[in-house]
C-alpha positions in Angstrom: -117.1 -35.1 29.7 -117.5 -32.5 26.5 -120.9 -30.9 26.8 -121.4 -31.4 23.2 -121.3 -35.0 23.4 -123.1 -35.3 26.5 -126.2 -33.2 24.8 -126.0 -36.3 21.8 -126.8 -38.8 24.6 -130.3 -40.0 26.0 -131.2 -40.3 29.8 -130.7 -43.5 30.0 -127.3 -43.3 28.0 -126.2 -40.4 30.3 -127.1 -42.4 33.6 -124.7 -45.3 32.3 -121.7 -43.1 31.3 -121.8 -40.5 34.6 -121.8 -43.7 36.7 -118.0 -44.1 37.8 -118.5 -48.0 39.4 -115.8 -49.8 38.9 -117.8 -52.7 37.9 -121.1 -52.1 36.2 -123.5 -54.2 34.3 -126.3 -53.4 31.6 -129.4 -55.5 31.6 -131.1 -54.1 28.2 -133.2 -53.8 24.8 -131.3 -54.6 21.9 -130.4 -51.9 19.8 -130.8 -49.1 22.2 -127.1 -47.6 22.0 -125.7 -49.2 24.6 -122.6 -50.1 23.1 -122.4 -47.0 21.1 -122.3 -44.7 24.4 -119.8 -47.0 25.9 -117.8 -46.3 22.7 -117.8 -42.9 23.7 -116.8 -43.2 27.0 -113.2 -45.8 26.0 -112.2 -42.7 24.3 -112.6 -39.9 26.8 -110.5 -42.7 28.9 -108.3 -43.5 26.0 -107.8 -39.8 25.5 -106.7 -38.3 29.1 -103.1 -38.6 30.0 -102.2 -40.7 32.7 -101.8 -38.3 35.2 -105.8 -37.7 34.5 -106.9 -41.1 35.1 -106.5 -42.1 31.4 -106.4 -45.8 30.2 -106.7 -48.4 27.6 -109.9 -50.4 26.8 -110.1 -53.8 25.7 -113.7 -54.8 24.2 -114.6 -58.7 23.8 -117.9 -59.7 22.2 -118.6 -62.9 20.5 -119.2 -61.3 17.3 -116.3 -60.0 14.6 -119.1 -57.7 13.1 -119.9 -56.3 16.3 -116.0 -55.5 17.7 -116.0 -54.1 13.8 -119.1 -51.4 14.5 -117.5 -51.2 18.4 -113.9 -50.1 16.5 -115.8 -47.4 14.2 -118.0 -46.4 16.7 -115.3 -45.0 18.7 -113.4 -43.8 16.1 -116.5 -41.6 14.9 -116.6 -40.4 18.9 -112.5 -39.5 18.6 -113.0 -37.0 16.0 -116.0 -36.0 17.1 -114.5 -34.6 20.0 -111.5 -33.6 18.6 -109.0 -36.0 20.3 -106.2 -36.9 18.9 -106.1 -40.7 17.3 -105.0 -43.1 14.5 -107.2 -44.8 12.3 -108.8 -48.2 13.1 -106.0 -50.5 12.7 -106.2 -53.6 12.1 -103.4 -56.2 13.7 -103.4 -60.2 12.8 -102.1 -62.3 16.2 -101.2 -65.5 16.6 -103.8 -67.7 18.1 -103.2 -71.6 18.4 -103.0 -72.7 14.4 -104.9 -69.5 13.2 -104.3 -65.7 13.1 -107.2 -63.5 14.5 -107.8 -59.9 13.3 -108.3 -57.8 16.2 -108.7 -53.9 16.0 -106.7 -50.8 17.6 -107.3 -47.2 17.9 -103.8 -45.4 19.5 -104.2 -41.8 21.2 -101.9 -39.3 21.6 -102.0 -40.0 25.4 -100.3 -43.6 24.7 -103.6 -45.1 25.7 -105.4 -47.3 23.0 -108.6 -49.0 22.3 -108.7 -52.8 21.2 -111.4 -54.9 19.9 -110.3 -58.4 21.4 -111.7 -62.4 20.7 -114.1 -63.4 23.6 -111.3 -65.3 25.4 -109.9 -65.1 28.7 -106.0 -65.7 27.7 -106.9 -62.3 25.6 -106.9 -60.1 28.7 -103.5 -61.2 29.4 -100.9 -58.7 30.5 -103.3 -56.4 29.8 -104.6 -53.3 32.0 -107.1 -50.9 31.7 -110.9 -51.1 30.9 -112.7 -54.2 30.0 -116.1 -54.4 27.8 -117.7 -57.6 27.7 -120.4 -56.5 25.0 -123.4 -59.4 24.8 -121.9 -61.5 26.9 -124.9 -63.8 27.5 -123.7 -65.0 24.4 -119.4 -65.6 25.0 -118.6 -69.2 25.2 -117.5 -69.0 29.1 -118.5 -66.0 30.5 -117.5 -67.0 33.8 -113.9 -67.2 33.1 -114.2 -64.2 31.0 -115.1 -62.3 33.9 -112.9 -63.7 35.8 -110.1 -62.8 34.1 -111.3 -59.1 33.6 -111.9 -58.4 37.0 -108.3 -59.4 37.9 -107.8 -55.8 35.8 -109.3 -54.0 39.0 -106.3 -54.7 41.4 -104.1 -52.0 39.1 -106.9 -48.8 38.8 -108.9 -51.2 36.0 -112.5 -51.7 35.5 -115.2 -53.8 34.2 -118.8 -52.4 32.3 -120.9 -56.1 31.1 -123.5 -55.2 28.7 -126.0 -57.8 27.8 -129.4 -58.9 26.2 -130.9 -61.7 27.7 -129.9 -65.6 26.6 -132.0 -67.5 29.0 -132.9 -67.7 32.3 -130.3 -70.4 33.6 -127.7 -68.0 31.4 -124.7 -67.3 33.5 -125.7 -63.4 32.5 -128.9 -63.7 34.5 -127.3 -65.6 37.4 -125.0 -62.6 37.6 -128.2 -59.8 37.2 -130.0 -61.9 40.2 -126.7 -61.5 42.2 -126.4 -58.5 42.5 -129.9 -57.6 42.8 -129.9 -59.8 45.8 -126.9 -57.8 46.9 -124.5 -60.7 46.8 -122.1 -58.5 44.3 -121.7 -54.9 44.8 -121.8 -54.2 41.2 -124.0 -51.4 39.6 -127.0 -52.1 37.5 -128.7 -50.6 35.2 -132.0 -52.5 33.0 -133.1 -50.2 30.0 -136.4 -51.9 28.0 -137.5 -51.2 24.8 -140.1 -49.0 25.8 -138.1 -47.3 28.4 -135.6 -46.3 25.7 -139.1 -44.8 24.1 -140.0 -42.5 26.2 -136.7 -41.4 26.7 -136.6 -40.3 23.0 -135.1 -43.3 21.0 -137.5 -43.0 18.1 -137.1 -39.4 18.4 -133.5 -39.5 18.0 -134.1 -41.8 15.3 -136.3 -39.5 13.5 -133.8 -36.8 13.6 -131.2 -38.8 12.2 -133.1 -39.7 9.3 -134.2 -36.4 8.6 -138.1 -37.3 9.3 -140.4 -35.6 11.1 -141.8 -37.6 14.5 -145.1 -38.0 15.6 -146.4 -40.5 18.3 -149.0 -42.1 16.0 -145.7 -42.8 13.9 -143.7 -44.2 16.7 -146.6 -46.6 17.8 -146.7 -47.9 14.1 -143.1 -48.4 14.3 -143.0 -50.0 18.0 -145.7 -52.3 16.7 -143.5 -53.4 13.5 -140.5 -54.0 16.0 -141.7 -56.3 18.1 -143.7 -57.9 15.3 -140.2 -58.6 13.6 -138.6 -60.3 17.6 -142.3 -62.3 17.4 -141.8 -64.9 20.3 -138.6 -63.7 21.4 -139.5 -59.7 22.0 -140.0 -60.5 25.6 -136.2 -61.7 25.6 -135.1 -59.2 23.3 -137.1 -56.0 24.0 -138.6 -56.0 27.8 -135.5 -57.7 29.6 -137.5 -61.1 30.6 -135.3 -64.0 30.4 -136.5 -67.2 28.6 -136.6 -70.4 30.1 -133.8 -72.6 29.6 -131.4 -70.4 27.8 -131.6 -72.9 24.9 -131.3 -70.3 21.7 -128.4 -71.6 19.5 -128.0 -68.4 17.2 -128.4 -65.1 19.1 -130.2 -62.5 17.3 -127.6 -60.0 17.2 -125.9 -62.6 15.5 -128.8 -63.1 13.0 -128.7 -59.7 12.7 -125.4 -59.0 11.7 -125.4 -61.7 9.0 -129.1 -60.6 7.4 -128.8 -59.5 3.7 -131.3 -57.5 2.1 -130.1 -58.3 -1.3 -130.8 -62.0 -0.4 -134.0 -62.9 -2.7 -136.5 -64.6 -1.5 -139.2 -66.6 -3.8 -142.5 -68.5 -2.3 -144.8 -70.4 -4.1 -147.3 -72.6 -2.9 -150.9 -74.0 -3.8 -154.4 -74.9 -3.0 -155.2 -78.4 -2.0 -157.1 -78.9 -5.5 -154.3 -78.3 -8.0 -152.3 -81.8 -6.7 -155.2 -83.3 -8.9 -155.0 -80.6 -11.8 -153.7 -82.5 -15.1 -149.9 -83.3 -15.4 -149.8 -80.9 -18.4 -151.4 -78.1 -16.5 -149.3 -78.3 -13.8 -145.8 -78.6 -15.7 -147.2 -75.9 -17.7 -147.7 -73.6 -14.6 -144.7 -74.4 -12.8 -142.6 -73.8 -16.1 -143.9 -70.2 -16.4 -143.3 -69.5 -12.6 -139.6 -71.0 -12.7 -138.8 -69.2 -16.1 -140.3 -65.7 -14.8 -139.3 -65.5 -11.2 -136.5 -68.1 -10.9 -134.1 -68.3 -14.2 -132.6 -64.9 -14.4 -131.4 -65.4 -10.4 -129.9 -68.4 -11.3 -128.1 -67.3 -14.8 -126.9 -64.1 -13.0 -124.1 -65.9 -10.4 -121.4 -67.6 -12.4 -119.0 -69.0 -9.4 -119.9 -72.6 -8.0 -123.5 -72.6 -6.4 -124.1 -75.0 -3.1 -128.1 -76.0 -2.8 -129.3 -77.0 0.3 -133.1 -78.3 0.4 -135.0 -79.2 3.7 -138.5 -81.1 2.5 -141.9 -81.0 3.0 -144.9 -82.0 1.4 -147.7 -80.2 3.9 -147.7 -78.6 7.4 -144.5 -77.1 6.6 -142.7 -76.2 3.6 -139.8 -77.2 1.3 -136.9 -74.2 1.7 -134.0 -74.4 -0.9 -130.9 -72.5 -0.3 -128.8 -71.1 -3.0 -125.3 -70.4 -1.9 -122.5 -68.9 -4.2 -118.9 -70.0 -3.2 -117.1 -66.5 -3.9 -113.4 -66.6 -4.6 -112.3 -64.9 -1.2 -114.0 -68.1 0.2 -117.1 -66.7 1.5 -120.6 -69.1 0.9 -122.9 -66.1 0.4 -126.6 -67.2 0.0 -128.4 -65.2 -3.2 -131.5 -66.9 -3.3 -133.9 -68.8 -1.5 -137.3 -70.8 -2.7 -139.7 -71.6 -0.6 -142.3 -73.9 -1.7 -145.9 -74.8 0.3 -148.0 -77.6 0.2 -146.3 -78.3 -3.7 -147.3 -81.7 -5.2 -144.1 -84.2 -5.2 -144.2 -84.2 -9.3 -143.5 -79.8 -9.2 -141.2 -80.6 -6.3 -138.8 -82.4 -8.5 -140.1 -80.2 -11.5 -138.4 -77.5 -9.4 -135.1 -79.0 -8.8 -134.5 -80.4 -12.2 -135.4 -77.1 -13.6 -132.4 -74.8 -11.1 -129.9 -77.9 -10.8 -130.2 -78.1 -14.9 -130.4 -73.9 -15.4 -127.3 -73.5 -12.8 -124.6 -72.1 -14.9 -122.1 -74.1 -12.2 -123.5 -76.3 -10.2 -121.4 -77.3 -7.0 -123.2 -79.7 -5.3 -126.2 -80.5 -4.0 -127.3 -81.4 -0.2 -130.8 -82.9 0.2 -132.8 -83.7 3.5 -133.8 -87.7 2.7 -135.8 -88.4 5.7 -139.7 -89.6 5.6 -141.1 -88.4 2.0 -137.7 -86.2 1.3 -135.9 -89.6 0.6 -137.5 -89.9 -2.7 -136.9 -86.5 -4.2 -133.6 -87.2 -2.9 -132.9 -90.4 -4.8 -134.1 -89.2 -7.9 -131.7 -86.1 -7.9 -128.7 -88.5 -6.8 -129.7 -91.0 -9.8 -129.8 -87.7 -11.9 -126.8 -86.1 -11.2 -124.6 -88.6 -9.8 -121.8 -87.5 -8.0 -123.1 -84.0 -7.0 -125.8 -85.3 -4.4 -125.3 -85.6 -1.2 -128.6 -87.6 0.7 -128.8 -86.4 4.2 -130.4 -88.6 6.4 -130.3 -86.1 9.5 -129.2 -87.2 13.1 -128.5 -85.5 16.2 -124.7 -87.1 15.5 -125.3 -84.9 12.0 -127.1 -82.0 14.2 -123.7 -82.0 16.1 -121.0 -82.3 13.7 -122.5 -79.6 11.4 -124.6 -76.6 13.4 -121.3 -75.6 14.5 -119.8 -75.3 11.1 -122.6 -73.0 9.7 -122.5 -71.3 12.9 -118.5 -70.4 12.9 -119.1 -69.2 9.4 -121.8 -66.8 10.3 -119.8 -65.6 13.7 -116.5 -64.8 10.9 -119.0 -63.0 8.8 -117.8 -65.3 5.6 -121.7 -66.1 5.3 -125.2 -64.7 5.3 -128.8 -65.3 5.7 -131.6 -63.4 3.7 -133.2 -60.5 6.1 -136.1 -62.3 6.2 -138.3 -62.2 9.6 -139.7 -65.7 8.7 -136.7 -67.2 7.9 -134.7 -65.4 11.3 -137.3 -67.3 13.2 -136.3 -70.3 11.2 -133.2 -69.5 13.1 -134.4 -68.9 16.6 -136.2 -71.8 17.3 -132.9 -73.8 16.8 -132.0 -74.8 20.3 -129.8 -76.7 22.4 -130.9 -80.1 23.7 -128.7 -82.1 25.3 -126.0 -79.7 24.3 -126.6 -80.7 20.9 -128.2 -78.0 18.7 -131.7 -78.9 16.9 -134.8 -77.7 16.0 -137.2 -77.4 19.3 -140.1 -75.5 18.3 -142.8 -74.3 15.6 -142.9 -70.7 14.4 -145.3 -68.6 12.3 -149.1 -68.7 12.5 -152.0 -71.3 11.6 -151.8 -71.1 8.2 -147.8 -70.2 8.1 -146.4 -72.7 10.1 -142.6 -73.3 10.1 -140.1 -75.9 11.6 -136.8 -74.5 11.4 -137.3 -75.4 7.5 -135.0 -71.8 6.5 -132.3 -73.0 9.5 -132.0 -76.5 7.8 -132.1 -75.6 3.9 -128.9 -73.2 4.8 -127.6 -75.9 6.9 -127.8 -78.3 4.0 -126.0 -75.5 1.8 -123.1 -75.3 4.1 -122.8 -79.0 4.2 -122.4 -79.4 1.0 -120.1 -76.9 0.4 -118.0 -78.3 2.8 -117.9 -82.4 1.7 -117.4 -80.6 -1.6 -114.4 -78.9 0.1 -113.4 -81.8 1.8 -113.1 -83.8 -2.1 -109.9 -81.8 -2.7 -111.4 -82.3 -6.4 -108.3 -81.6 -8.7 -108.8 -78.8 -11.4 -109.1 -80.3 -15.2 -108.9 -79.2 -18.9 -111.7 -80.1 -21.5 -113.2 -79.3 -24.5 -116.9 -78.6 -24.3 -118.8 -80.5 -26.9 -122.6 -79.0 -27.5 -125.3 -82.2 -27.0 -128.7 -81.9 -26.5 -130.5 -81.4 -23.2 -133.8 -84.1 -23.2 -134.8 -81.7 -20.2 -134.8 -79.0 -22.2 -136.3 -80.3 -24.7 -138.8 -81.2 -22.8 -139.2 -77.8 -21.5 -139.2 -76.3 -24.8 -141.9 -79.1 -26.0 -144.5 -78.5 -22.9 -144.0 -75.1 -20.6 -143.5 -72.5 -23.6 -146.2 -73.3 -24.6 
């Protein structure tokens, strides 16, 4: 290896890449470097000839933004050490009914780097190295790696890299394998705090220009595993959780968090349900014009809403999704609203469904007290309102939907830690995905309500799809809004 790029790397990095195994596996933290090191090492492979021991690598993850970041990754590494490579390339292939976009680096050595779909049939007539990058979280990994250790019989080999999913997670069954010696595989387990006092933070720090200090990496430790909540055991310190029940992987949460993403919460003490009507419009009106209108008025495309209720305990969440015209549903806003009398509920939704330049369609959760909120919207604007009366049959035919969309990037979710944890406790029961536990504390508990309001989004994006609605020509002719003039008559003042 260079010594310049071996003085970038930490211990632990160092320890994985000087290791030569020919099949080695990475129990670890999230967002440690792992991949990034193993970036590093695909192209001083990719980059010796083949009387050197050079060869191609083929990296699989679930995750399109992930083989993206693997792809630049190792192109950064390539001109960092000066070897000789194309760009990142990007090459459509035929899969089934649908091309895939997968990713190529070539070297001057004839050796290349691809970023491949998480399927075994992609490792075919291949030969070379094999990544399997989080693959707790690959549909099968058990053919996966089956099919990438057939790669071994020609010189090939095989590094699997992996957070936690689970402790009945084929990934652990594999990490208690070969701790019991039944595989002779190498292992290496990095934690969070192992990556610590190895100098993560510190390497941080210098990337960002800052100065360290420990007081300042103890702050910053503390804020981590604030932010993983519940799951830091899983994520952070390598301790599988039971059941392996997690629906949406946090580096997939991750990957699809948008700071841009606004996110509005209102809520109330028990005494104002029993303030006067007026007092209430009156303060509701103010809030929505002030915080909510110019959001609204800014995105011009067709807007999806999606609404999971509540009254008290939990909250109401409504998702704002913009249909862009590449065909991505990208969520700009989201209002969260707590322990909100049923009158301001409503209040609310005639105010954004009537102040929605174009409105798209509208999904609402119409179980228990949601069905009446729901009604009245559908009597109000017929046609737009779908009435969701939720079912694990619904549960089934739907979580995978919002899911794909988030796995091709072509959605988001606000980088919000409350509403991530919306997303975490979304679990698989009976193999169908639902909502299995409470987050947040005491007096901020949650039920999956952010999981379900997107959820709702999607869905009615999609029946909206599923319309094939012809386009038509008309003439706008100006009438008079009664809601607005009720607005103008009551909350200006």
């Amino acid at each position: 290896m260079e010594p310049e790029a071996l003085d970038i790397l930490l211990p632990y990095q160092k320890a994985w890449i000087e290791d030569t195994s020919t099949v080695k596996v990475w129990e670890k933290s999230r967002r440690i470097g792992a991949s990034y090191v193993e970036a590093l090492d695909s192209v001083l492979d990719a980059a010796k000839s083949k009387e050197a021991g050079g060869q191609s690598t083929y990296y699989l993850s679930y995750s399109k933004e992930m083989t993206q970041q693997f792809a630049k990754d190792a192109a950064f590494w390539a001109k960092h050490i000066n070897a000789a490579a194309s760009e990142i390339e990007e090459v459509a292939i035929k899969d089934e009914d649908k091309d895939i976009t997968v990713y190529r680096i070539r070297f001057a050595s004839g050796f290349e780097i691809w970023g491949l779909p998480s399927t075994a049939r992609s490792l075919r007539s291949k030969q070379g190295r094999v990544i399997i990058d989080e693959a707790a979280f690959v549909d099968d990994m058990a053919e996966l790696i089956k099919a990438a250790m057939a790669l071994q019989m020609w010189g090939g080999c095989v590094r699997i890299l992996s957070t936690h999913n689970g402790d009945d997670n084929p990934f652990n069954e594999l990490i208690k394998e070969v701790r019991e010696g039944k595989k002779n595989y190498s292992l290496h387990c990095t934690t969070f705090d192992e990556a610590l006092t190895q100098g993560l933070y510190k390497r941080i720090c210098l990337v960002k220009g800052e100065c360290w200090s420990f007081e300042k990496q103890e702050k910053w430790r503390e804020d981590i595993i604030k932010d993983y909540g519940d799951g830091a055991d899983e994520e952070l310190f390598c301790i599988p959780t039971r059941a392996g029940t997690r629906y949406f992987p946090s580096a997939l949460l991750e990957a699809v968090s948008d700071p841009d993403v606004a996110v509005i919460r209102k809520s109330c003490e028990d005494s104002f349900t029993f303030e006067k009507e007026e007092k209430r419009i009156k303060e509701f009106g103010k809030w929505l014009k002030q915080e909510i209108r110019d959001v609204l008025l800014a995105h011009t495309n067709p807007v999806y809403l999606g609404e999971d209720f509540a009254r008290s305990g939990d909250l109401t969440s409504i998702f704002f999704d913009e249909e862009m015209p590449d065909g991505r549903l990208l969520t700009f806003l989201v209002i969260e609203l707590r322990n909100v009398p049923f009158a301001q509920q409503l209040q609310v939704i005639k105010y954004v469904m009537d102040t929605l330049p174009n409105l798209g369609g509208a999904a609402f959760d119409s179980r228990g007290n949601g069905q009446m909120i729901a009604e009245l919207a559908a009597q109000e604007w017929p046609g737009y309102v779908y009435q969701v009366m939720i079912s694990v049959k619904w549960y089934a035919e739907n979580f995978p939907k919002l899911k794909g969309r988030m796995e091709d990037v072509t959605t988001n979710i606000p980088d919000d830690p409350f509403i991530r944890d919306d997303f975490r406790v979304v679990g698989l029961k009976a193999g169908v995905p639902c909502v299995l536990e409470r987050s947040g504390g005491p007096r901020e508990r949650r039920h999956g309500d952010g999981a379900i309001g997107k959820l709702m989004a999607v869905y009615a994006a999609s029946e909206d799809e599923a319309k094939g609605y012809q386009p038509m020509t008309y003439e706008a002719v100006k009438t008079e809004n009664r809601y607005q003039q009720r607005r103008n008559d009551i909350w200006d003042d």
